[in-house]
ROSEVEX-265266 format. One record per residue (C-alpha): residue number from 1; residue in three letters; chain; x negated, y, z. Coordinates in steps of 0.001 Angstrom, whole numbers, plus 524288, in hexadecimal, padded with zeros to 5 digits. Example, Ala and Ser with C-alpha at 12.3 -4.5 7.8 and 13.67 -1.06 7.14 Angstrom:
- k;r;c;X;Y;Z
- 1;Ala;A;7CFF4;7EE6C;81E78
- 2;Ser;A;7CA9A;7FBDC;81BE4
This chain:
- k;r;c;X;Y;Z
- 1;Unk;A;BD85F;F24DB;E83D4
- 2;Unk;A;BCA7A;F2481;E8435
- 3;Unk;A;BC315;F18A8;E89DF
- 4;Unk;A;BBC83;F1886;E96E7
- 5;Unk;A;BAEC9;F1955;E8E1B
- 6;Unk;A;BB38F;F2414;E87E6
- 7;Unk;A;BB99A;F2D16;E93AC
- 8;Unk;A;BABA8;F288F;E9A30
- 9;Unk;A;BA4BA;F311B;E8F34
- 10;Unk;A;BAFFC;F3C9F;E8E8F
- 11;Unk;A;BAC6E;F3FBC;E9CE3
- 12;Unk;A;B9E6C;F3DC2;E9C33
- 13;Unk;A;B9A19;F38FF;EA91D
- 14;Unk;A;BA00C;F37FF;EB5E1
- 15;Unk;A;B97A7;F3DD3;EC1AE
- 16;Unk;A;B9B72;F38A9;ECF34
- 17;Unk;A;B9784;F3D35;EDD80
- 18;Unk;A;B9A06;F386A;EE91E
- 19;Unk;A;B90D3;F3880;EF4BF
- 20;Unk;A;B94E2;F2BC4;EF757
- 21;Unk;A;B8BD2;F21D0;EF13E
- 22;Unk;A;B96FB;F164C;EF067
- 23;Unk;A;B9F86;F1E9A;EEB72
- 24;Unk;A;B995F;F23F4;EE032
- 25;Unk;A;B934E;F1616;EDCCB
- 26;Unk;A;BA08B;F0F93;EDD7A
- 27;Unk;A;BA939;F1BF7;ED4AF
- 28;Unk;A;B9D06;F1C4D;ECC2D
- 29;Unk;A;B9B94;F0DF2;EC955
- 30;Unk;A;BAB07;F0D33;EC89B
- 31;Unk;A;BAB7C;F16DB;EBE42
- 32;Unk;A;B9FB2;F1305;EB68B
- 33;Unk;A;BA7B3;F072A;EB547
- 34;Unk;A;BB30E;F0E43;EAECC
- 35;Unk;A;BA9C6;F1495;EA4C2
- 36;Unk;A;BA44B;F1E24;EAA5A
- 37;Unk;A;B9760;F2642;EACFB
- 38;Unk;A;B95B7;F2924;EBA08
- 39;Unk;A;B8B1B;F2E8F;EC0F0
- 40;Unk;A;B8CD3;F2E9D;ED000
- 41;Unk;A;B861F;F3910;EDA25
- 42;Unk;A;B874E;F3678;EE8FC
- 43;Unk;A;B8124;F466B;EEA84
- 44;Unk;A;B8875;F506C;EE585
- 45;Unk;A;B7D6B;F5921;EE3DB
- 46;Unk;A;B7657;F4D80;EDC1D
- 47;Unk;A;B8251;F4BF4;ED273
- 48;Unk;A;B82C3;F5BB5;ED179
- 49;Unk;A;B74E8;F5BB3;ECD02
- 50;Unk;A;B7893;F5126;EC3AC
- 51;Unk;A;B83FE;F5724;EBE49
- 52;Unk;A;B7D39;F642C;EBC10
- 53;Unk;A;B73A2;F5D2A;EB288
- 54;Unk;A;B7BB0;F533E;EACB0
- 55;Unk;A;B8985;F5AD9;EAB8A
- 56;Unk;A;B8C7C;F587D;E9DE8
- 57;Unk;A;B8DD5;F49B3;EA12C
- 58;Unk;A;B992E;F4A6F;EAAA7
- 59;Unk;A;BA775;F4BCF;EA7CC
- 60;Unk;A;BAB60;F48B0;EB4B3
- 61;Unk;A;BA6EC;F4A0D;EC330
- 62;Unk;A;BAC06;F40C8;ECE55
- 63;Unk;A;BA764;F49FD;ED9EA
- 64;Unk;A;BAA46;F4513;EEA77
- 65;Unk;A;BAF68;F4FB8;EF2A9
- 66;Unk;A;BA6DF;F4E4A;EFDF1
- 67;Unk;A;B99CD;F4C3A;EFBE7
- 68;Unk;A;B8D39;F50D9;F04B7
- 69;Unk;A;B8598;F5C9D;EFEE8
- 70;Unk;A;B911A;F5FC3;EF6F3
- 71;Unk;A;B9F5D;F5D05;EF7C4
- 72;Unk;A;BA5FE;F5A4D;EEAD8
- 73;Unk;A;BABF1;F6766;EE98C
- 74;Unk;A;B9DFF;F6E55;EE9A2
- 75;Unk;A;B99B0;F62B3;EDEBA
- 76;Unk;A;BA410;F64DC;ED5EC
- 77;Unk;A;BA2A7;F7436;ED817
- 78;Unk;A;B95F7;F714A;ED147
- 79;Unk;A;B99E1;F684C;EC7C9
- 80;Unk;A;BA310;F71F4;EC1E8
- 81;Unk;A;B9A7F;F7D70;EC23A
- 82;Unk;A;B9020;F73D9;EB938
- 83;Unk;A;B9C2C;F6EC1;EB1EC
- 84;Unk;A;BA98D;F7447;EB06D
- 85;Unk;A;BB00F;F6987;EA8DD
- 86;Unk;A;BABF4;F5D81;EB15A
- 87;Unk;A;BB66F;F5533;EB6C4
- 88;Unk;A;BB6F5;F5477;EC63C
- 89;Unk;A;BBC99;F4ABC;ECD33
- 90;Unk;A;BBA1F;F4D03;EDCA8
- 91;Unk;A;BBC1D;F4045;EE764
- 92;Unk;A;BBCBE;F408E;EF522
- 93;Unk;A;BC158;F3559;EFF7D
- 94;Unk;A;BC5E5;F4150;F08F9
- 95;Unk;A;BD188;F4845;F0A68
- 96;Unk;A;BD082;F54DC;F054E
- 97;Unk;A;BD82A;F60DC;F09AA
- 98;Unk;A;BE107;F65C5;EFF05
- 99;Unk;A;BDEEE;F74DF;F0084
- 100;Unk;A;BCE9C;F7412;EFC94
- 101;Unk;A;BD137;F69F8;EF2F8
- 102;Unk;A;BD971;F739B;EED5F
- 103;Unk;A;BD1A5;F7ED1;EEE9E
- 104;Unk;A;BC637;F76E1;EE9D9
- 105;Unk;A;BCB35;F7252;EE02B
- 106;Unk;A;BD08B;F8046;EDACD
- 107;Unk;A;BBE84;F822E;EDAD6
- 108;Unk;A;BBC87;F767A;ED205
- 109;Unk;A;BC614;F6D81;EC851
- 110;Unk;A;BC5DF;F6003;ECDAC
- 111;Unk;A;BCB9C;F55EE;EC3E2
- 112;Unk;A;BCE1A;F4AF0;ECD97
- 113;Unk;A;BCE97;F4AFD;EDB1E
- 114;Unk;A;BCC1A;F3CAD;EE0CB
- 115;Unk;A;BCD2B;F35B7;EECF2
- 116;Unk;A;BC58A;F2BEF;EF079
- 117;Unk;A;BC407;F1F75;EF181
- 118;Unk;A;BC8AC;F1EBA;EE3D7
- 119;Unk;A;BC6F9;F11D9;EDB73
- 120;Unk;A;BBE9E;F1046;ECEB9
- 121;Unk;A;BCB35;F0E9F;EC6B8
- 122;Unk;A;BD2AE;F1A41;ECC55
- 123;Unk;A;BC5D6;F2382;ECB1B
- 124;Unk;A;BC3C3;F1DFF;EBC8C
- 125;Unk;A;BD26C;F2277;EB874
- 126;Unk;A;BCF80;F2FF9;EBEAD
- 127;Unk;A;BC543;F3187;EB632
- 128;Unk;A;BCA7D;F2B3B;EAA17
- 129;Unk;A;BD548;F3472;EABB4
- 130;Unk;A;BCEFE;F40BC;EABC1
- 131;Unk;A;BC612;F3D65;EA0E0
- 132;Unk;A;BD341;F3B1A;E9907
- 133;Unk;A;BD842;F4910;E9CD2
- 134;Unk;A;BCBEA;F4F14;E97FB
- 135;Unk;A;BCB59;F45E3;E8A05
């Protein structure tokens, strides 16, 4: 099993948006502490533009669901379209209804759905654990 260095590198970097400022800080500060590269975004469009230039660096995308300017469905929409291959994990601290989940998700393959508040610890597993899928 590789080591938290080493799963750090096989997915690259981690890109994280949230249009909540504490939020982002706190997951991206959390998980730098694990290991890993992070680089947070509190504007979707922002991180988009970010993402279109620096693609090849990101194995996996931590995306909020509702987010002014554009909701997390719309982001990852994008993401995909620039690259295919990316991870996705989506978070929300709403209900959602299960018939457009569903039919959203159908649009675009989302590897982890989360709910927040979610700790450092339980995040950090989520993402050790798909990086271990895809070794």
């Amino acid at each position: 099993m590789p080591s938290v260095e080493q799963t750090a590198d096989i997915v690259k970097s981690i890109l994280l948006v949230d249009d909540e400022f504490d939020i982002t800080t706190v997951l991206r500060q959390g998980l730098e502490k694990q290991g890993f590269r992070v680089f947070g975004f509190t504007d979707p469009l922002l991180a988009l533009e970010h993402f279109q230039i620096n693609s090849d660096q990101y194995g996996l995308v931590i995306s909020d669901l509702r987010m002014p300017a554009m909701n997390g469905y719309e982001f990852i929409k994008n993401i995909k379209k620039i690259k295919p291959e990316v991870q996705i994990f989506l978070m929300t601290a709403f209900e959602i209804d299960d018939k457009e989940f569903r039919r959203l998700l159908q649009s675009v393959k989302i590897d982890e759905f989360i709910q927040k508040p979610i700790s450092i610890r339980n995040l950090s597993g989520i993402v050790k654990k798909h990086i271990n899928i895809k070794v």
